[in-house]
C-alpha positions in Angstrom: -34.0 -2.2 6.0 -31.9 -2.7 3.0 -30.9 1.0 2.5 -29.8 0.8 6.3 -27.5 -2.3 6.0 -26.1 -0.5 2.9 -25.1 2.7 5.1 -23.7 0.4 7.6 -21.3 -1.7 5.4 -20.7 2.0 3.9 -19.6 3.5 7.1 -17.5 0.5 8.3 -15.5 0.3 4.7 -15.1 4.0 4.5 -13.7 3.9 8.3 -11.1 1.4 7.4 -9.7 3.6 4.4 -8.5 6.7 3.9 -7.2 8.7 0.8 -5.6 11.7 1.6 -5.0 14.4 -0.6 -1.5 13.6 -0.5 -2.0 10.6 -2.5 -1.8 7.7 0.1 -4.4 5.1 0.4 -4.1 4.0 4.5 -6.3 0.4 5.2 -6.7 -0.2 9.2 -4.5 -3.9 10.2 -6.1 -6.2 12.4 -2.9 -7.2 13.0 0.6 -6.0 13.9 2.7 -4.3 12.1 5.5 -7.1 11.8 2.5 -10.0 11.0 1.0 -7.5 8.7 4.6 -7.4 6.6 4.7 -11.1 7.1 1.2 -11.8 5.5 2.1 -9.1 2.7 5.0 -11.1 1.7 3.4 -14.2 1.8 0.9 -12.4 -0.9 3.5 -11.2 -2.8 5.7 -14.4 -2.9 2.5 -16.8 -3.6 1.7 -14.0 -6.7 4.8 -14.6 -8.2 5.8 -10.8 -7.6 9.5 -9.5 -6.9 10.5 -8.6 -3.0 12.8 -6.0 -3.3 13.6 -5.5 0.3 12.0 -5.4 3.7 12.8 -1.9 5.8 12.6 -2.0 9.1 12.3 2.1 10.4 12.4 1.1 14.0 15.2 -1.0 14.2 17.4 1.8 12.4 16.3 4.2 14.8 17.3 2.0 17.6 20.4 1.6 16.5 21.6 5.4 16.5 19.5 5.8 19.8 16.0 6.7 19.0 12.5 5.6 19.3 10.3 5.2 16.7 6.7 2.9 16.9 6.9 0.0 14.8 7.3 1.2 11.0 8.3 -1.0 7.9 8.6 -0.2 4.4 8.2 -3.5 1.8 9.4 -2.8 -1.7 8.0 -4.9 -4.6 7.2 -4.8 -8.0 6.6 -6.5 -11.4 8.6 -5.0 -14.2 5.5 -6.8 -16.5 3.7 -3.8 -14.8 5.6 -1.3 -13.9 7.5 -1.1 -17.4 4.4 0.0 -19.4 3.8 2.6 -16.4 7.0 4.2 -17.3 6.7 4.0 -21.2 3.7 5.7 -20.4 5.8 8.4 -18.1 8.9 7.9 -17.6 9.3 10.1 -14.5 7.0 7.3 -13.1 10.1 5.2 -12.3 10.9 7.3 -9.2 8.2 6.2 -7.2 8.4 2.2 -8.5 8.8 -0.4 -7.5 5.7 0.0 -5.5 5.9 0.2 -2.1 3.7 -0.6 1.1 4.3 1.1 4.4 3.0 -0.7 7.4 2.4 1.5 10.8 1.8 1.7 14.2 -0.2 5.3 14.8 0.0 7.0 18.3 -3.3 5.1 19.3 -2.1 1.6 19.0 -3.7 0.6 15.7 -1.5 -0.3 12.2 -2.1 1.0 9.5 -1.2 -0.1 5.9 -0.5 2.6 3.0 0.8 3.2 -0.8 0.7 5.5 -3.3 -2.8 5.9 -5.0 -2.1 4.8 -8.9 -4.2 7.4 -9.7 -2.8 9.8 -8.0 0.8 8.9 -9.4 -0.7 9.0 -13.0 -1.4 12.5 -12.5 1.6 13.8 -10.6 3.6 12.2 -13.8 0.8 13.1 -16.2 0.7 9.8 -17.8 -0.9 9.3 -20.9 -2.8 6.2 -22.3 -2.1 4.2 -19.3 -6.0 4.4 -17.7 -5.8 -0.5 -18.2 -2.7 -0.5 -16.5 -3.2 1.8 -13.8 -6.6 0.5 -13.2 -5.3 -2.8 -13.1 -2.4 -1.5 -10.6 -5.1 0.1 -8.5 -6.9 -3.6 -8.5 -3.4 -5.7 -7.4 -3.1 -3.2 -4.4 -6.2 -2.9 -3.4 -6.6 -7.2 -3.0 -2.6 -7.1 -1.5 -3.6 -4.6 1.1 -6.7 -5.9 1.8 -5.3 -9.1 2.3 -2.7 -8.5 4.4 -5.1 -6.6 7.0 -7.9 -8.9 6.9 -8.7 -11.3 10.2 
């Protein structure tokens, strides 16, 4: 029985998140895009980390005349964090601050993705910094998990 409740929990976390080879971690929302960003900046405020801005995709495209389902783009960051990332690899500071995108697919269901640390160590080849990203990997992980959560 045990080995079956294992495959279970298995199959429903691995259906919930994706990593694509592209390097972006994607967590289902049970919840909508905008209360999604809403919870995600609650997170970040209560952690004591820096909200950059809040991009809303959809409204911009509105406002030259086209569609676009809900998409929004929070940029945040730590310099605590991100600065020993970049002593590490400098090049790293083009893709901080970190940023979540939050999505509406063309089935109705939100989405929530970033940029896999691991994945950015790589791309930057990064040396020495396996604590940090781990740790980076860790924040994102609870943030995102968080915000999606019922």
């Amino acid at each position: 029985m045990r080995p079956f409740i294992l495959t279970i929990i298995s199959i429903f976390f691995f259906s919930s998140l994706a990593v694509a080879d592209n390097g972006l971690v994607s967590i289902k929302s049970n919840h909508s895009v905008k209360e999604t960003g809403d919870r995600l900046e609650n997170i970040l405020q209560k952690k004591g980390m820096t909200l950059f801005d809040r991009i809303d995709h959809a409204a911009g495209a509105q406002k030259v005349g086209k569609e676009l389902r809900p998409t929004e783009v929070i940029i945040f960051g730590n310099p605590k964090v991100g600065t020993p990332l970049m002593q590490c690899g400098q090049t790293m500071a083009i893709d901080l601050p970190q940023k979540a995108l939050i999505w509406e697919d063309e089935g109705g269901r939100v989405w929530f993705s970033y940029n896999d640390p691991g994945y950015l160590a790589d791309r930057h080849k990064t040396k020495g910094c396996l604590k940090v990203i781990e740790k980076v990997k860790n924040v994102l992980t609870n943030f995102s998990s968080a915000a999606t959560a019922p």
